[in-house]
Structures are given as structure tokens and as C-alpha cells.
N, C-alpha and C positions, 0 to 999 in steps of 0.2 A: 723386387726384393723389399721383404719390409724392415724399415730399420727399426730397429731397438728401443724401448720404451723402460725405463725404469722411473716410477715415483714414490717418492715418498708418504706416508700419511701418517700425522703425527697424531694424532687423534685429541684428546683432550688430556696433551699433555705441555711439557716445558712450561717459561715463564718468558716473560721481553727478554732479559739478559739471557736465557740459557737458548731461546730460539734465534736470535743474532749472534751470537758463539756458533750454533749450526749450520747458521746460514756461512758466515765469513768462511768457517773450517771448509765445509762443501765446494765455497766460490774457490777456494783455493788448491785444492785437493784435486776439483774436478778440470783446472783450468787446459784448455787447449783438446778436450775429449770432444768431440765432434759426430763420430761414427754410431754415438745413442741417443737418444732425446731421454732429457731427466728434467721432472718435476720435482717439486718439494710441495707441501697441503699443509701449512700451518693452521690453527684455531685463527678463527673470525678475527679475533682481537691484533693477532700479530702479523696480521694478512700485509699492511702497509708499511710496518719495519723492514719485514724481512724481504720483502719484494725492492724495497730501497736499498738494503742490505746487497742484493745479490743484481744490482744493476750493472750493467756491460759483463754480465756473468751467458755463459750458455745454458742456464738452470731453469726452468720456467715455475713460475709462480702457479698453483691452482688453490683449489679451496673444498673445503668437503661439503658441503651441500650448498642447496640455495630450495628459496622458494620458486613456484610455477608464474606470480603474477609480479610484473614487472613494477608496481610500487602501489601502497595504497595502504590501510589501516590492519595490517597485518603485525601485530607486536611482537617483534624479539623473532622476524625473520628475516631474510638476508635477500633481495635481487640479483639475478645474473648480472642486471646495469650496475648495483652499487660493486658486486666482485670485477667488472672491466676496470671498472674508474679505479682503482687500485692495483692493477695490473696483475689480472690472475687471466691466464690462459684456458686451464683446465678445472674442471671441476667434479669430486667425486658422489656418484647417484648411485641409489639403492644397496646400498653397504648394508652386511647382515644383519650392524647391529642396528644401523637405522627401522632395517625390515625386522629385525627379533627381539629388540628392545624398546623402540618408540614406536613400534606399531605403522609402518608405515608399508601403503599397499601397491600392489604391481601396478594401479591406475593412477595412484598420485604418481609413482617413481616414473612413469609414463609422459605424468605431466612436466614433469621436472625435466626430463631428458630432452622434449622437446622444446620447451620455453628455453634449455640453454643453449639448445643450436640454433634457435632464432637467435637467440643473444647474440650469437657469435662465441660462443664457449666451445671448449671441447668435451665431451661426459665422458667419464671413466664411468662404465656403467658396469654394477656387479652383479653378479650370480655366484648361486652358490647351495648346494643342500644342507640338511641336516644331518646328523650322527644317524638319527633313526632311520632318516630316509635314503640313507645309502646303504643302513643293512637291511630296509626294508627293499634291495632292487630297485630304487625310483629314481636314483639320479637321472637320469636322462628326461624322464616325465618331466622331473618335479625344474632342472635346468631349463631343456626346452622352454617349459610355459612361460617362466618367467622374461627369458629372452622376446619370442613372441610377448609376451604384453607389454612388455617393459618399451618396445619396439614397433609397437601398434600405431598405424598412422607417419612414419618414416617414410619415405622416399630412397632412390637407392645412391640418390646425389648427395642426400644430410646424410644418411647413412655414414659415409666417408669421415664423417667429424668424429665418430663415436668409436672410443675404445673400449672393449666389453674385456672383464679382468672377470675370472673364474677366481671365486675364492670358497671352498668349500668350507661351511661354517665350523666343522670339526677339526678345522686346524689352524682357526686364526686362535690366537695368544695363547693356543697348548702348546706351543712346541709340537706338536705330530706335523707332521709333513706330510700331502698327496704324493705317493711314488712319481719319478717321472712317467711309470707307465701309466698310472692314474691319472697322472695331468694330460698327459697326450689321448687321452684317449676323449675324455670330456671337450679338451681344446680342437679334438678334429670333428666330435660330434655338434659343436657349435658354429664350425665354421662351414661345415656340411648343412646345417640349418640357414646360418647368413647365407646361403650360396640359394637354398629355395627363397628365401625371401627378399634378396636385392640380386640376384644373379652371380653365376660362378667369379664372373670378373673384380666384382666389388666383394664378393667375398674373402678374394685372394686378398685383396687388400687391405682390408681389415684389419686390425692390431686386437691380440688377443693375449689380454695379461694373464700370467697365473700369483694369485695372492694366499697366505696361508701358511706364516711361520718360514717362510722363505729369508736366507740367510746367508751369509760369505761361505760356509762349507757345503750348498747345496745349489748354490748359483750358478755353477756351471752344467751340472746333472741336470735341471730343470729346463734352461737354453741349451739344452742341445735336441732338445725337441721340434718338430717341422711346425708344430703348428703352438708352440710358447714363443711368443713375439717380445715377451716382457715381463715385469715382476711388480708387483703392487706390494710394497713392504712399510710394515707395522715396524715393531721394536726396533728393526734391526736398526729404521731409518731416522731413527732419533740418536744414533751415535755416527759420530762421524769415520769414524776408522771403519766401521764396519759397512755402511751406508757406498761409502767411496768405494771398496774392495770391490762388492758390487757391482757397482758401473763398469770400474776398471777390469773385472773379470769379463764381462760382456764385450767392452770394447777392445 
């Protein structure tokens, strides 16, 4: 049985005060929930407040990206080593808008993915199509590949570390939502792919988020799906009442 995976990703938002307000409301909200695993991804900056903030809490700290090489004259990028020593667990790779905004490709996100389970990270690693390319017929093409390369060079033992979150790029910050049939359908076609590429066993295993405009009135339609393991939430997870609902709908 896989349990339950809810994180937050706050992207390049809040400020110190408003991200320690979310953090305490969360530690408090979420206190004594046991039966989901939940992250919070603050920005770089507030990485060691809020991890301080939400200590003897069952919340885990992650962080939205990192560099591939573990230190050296790389300016204004971030280490697996420097996100541990701050106490982040998980960490989010290949995010659409990393890959559609800052140009980043399935061989670097590759590299990333594994430099952080050498680290000892866990990767939230994402997939996800385009608007085009899902009414061009290609999601499964354009999904697969990514997963394959994103995945290239893994083991079926790291494997294990890695949470793969399905976010289809057509409906992170619109508001549109993938149908639960749409998320179940990609989420079995991916976990039918892990199942070639690390074996049916480690495939079952596997935690497979769905990301994408996912909210308190669609949180329970989306989990009740056999192969949505979890939810990788934007907006929602920068408010606390709504962020909690959440969880607490799952648990």
C-alpha cells in the first residue's frame, strides 16, 4: 500500500513573515496526521526559517531545485549538500516551468535527479505535456520520453527514492483541471512504463503525484484514483485553510 504524498510548492512566492505564518498555521493544522506524508518547497531564501519553523512538526521540508555538481564555482546555484545541511528532505526536478521557461533539458533534469539521490534527497520529479501536444494525440509520446530520460541511468533500488508527479503543463495556474479520467489514465500509463523499466515490484511502489490546479474541491475526485498516490499543489498550498483541507481530506 502506498501512502499518501501531499506537497506543497510555493514557487517564487510569499516573504519571511508570510512564509513562517504558513509554516506555524500548517504545523498546527496538520498536527497529529500521520497516515500522509506532506512537504512544504519554500524559495531558497526561506528554506532555513521555515524548516526551523516547523521543527518536531510531521511536515517535511523540501526545496524546488538544486544544481547536478555538488559545489564549486557555479554562481547563484544551490547543492543537494547546502539543501541537507538545512534540513530539506525532498526536492522538486524538472518542473514545467523550469523545462518551458528557463530552458531546462531532460539530460540536465537527468542530471539533477541523480546528483540528488546520491545526495540522499528525495526528487519529486515532474512530467507533464503541452496544450498542443495533447490535442496533438502525443501525451503518452511526449510523457514517456521524458520519464525515460529524465530516468536514464537509475537503478531499480534509487529508483525507490523518486516520486514522479504528473503535471500537465495545461493546467498548472489556469485553473483547468485533468479529469480524474485524464489523470488515471496517464498515472497508469506511467506506472506501466516504471514497471518496464525497474520491474512490476518497484513499480507498485512507486509514488505518483498528480499536479495541476489541484484544490480542496477536487481533492478527493483526483485520490480516488488506483494509481494518484498524491498531489503536487501550487496556489492552493500557499493558504493555509485550503492547503490543510487537503491533507485532511486525503487522511
Amino acid at each position: 500500500m502506498r501512502k499518501p504524498f501531499i506537497a506543497g510548492n510555493w514557487k517564487m512566492n510569499t516573504n519571511q513573515r508570510g512564509a513562517l505564518a504558513l509554516a506555524s498555521g500548517l504545523k498546527d493544522r496538520l498536527a497529529g496526521v500521520d497516515t500522509v506524508d506532506v512537504a512544504v518547497c519554500p524559495p531558497f531564501v526561506y528554506l532555513a526559517a521555515v524548516g526551523a519553523a516547523l521543527s518536531s512538526s510531521n511536515i517535511a521540508l523540501g526545496a524546488q531545485n538544486l544544481y547536478h555538481e555538488r559545489n564549486g564555482a557555479f554562481t547563484g546555484e544551490i547543492s543537494g549538500d547546502m539543501l541537507k545541511d538545512v534540513g530539506c528532505s525532498y526536492v522538486i526536478l524538472g518542473h514545467s516551468e523550469r523545462r518551458h521557461i528557463l530552458g531546462e533539458t531532460d539530460d540536465l533534469i537527468n542530471k539533477k535527479v541523480r546528483a540528488a539521490i546520491d545526495g540522499g534527497l528525495l526528487p519529486i520529479f515532474c512530467v507533464g505535456e503541452l496544450l498542443e501536444e495533447r490535442e496533438a494525440g502525443r501525451t503518452h509520446d511526449v510523457v514517456s520520453e521524458q520519464v525515460k530520460n529524465g530516468l536514464e541511468g537509475i537503478d531499480a533500488e534509487r529508483a525507490l527514492a523518486v516520486t514522479v508527479a504528473y503535471e500537465p503543463v495545461w493546467a498548472i495556474g489556469t485553473g483547468k483541471t485533468a479529469t480524474a479520467e485524464q489523470a488515471q489514465e496517464v498515472h497508469a500509463m506511467i506506472r506501466a512504463l516504471l514497471g518496464e523499466l525497474f520491474g512490476a515490484d518497484v513499480a507498485q511502489q512507486m509514488r505518483i503525484q498528480y499536479g495541476g490546479s489541484a484544490k480542496p474541491n477536487n481533492t478527493a475526485e483526483l485520490m480516488a484514483n488506483p494509481d494518484v498516490d498524491g498531489l503536487l499543489v501550487g496556489g492552493a498550498s500557499l493558504k493555509v485553510e485550503d492547503f490543510a483541507a487537503m491533507v485532511q481530506t486525503v487522511a
